[in-house]
N, C-alpha and C positions, 0 to 999 in steps of 0.2 A: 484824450485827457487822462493821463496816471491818477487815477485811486491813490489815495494812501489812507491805512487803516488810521484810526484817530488812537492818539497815543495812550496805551494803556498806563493807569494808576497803579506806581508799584510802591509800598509799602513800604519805610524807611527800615532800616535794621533793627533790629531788638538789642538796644542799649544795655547789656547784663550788666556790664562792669559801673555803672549811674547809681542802675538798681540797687548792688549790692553795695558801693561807697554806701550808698544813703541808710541803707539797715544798717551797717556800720555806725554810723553817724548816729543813730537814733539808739543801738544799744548803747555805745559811748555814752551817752547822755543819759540815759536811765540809773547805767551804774553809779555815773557821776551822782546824781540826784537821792537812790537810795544809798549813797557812802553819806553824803549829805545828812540826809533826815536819819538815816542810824544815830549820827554821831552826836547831833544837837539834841533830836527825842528820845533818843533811848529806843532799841529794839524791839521790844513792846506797846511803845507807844507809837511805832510809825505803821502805817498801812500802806497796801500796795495803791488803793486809790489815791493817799494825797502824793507819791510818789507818780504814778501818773498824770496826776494833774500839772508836778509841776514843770512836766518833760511837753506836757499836751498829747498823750498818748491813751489809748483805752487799758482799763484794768485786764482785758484778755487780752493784748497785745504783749503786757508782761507776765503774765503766768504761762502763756505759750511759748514766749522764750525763754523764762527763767526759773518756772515753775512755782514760786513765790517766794517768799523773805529768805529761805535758804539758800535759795538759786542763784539771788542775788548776791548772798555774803558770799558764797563760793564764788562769783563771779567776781566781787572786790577782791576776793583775798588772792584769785590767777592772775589778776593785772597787778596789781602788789608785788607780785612773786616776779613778775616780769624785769623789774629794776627801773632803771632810765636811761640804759642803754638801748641800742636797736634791736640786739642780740636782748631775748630773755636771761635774766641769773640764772635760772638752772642749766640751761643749755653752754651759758662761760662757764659754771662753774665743771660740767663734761669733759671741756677742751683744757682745763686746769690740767690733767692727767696728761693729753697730748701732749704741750709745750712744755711742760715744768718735770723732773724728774726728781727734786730734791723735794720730799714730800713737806715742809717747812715752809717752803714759797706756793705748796699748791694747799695749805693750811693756812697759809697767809691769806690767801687769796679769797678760802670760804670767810675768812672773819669781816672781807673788806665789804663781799659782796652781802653777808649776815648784815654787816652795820650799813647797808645800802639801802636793805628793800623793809627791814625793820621799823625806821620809823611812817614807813606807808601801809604794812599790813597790821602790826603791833597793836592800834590804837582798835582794828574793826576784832581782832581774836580779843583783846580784852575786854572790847566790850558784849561782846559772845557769851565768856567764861561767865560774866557777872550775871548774862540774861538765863544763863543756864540753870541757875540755881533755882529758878521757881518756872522754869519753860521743859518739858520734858520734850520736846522736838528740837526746842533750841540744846541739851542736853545731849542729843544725839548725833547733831552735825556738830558740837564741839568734839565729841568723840571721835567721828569723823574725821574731820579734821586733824589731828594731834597721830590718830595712824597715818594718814597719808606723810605728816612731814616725817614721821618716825619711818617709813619706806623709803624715802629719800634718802636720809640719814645715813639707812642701813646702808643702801645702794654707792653714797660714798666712802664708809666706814670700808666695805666689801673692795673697793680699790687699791684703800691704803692697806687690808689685810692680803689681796691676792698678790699684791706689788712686794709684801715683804720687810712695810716699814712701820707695823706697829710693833712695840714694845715684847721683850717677853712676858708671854703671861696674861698680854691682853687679848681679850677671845677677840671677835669678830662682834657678840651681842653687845660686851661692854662699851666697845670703840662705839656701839650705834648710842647706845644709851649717852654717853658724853657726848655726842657729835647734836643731837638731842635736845639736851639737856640747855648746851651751847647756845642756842640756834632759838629757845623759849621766848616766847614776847613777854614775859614773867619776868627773864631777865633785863632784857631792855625797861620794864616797867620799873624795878628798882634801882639801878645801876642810870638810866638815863631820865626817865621821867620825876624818880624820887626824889635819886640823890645829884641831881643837874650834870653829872657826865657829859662829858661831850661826846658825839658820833665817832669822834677819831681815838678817843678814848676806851670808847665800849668796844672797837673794832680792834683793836693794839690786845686790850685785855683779855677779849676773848680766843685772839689766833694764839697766844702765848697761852692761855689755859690748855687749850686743846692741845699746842705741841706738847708739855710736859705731860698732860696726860695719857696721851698717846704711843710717842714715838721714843 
């Protein structure tokens, strides 16, 4: 009579890609929550435990991901910047240089994608600017903030100056400073929030600013 060994218990695979969906899914919802409670309570008035509560998460769960209330607004204001395309706006606004050689259509182009991801970041940087004024950390990440778009800025300004199509006369700092300037959730705040602009309006407005100032 054949023996046969009795069948060994083997282990199903380790599921990574479940795992990582699901953290996915859970910082998705955190940001969601503190964009939330920023924007109803005011940024000093929200804390990272009701913001976990109302995701059902522990308070170390978000300070090891996002380090707290700042980690968070930078984490609002990178999915902001993303647009609502599949492609993030900074990364089209790159390929602008690729396809487009008429520097007017790749101007065009930052105004459209400017009036795109504006009314999604615009509302968390102004409510930032306002908390800064009596928060000396919140004071620090708006500083923060405001260089990093200004390095962007520059980095496009630096395209239209290597390419050959800005203006005589305009340096390289000036073009970043207008490109800048542009691009301000300060602007969208008077221009659409104030004085009721439309999106397609404030996006017309500003690509036509920027060419005559520029090129």
């Amino acid at each position: 009579m054949d023996r046969r060994s009795a069948p060994v218990n083997q282990k199903r695979p380790y599921d990574a890609s479940r795992r990582q969906e699901r953290a996915r899914r859970n910082r998705d919802a955190i940001i969601e929550a503190a964009e939330r409670r920023f924007l109803d309570d005011g940024y000093a008035a929200t804390t990272v435990a009701a913001i976990a509560a109302d995701v059902g998460v522990s308070d170390h769960t978000i300070y090891k991901a996002f380090g707290g209330k700042p980690g968070l607004v930078r984490a609002i204001r990178a999915r902001a910047l993303e647009g609502h395309a599949t492609v993030p706006a900074e990364q089209r606004s790159d390929e602008l240089h690729a396809h487009h050689h008429d520097p007017r259509e790749i101007i065009a182009g930052w105004g459209a994608m400017t009036a795109e991801v504006a009314p999604l970041v615009a509302p968390i940087l102004l409510l930032i600017r306002d908390a800064a004024t009596t928060d000396p950390e919140v004071r620090g990440l708006l500083v923060e903030l405001d260089a990093d778009r200004h390095r962007r800025m520059t980095d496009n300004a630096r395209r239209l100056h290597d390419a050959g199509h800005l203006r005589a006369g305009v340096t390289l700092d000036h073009a970043a400073d207008v490109l800048w300037t542009y691009s301000a959730p300060e602007l969208y705040e008077l221009l659409v929030l104030r004085r009721g602009w439309s999106v397609e309006q404030f996006s017309q407005f500003i690509a036509q600013a920027m060419i005559q100032a520029l090129l």
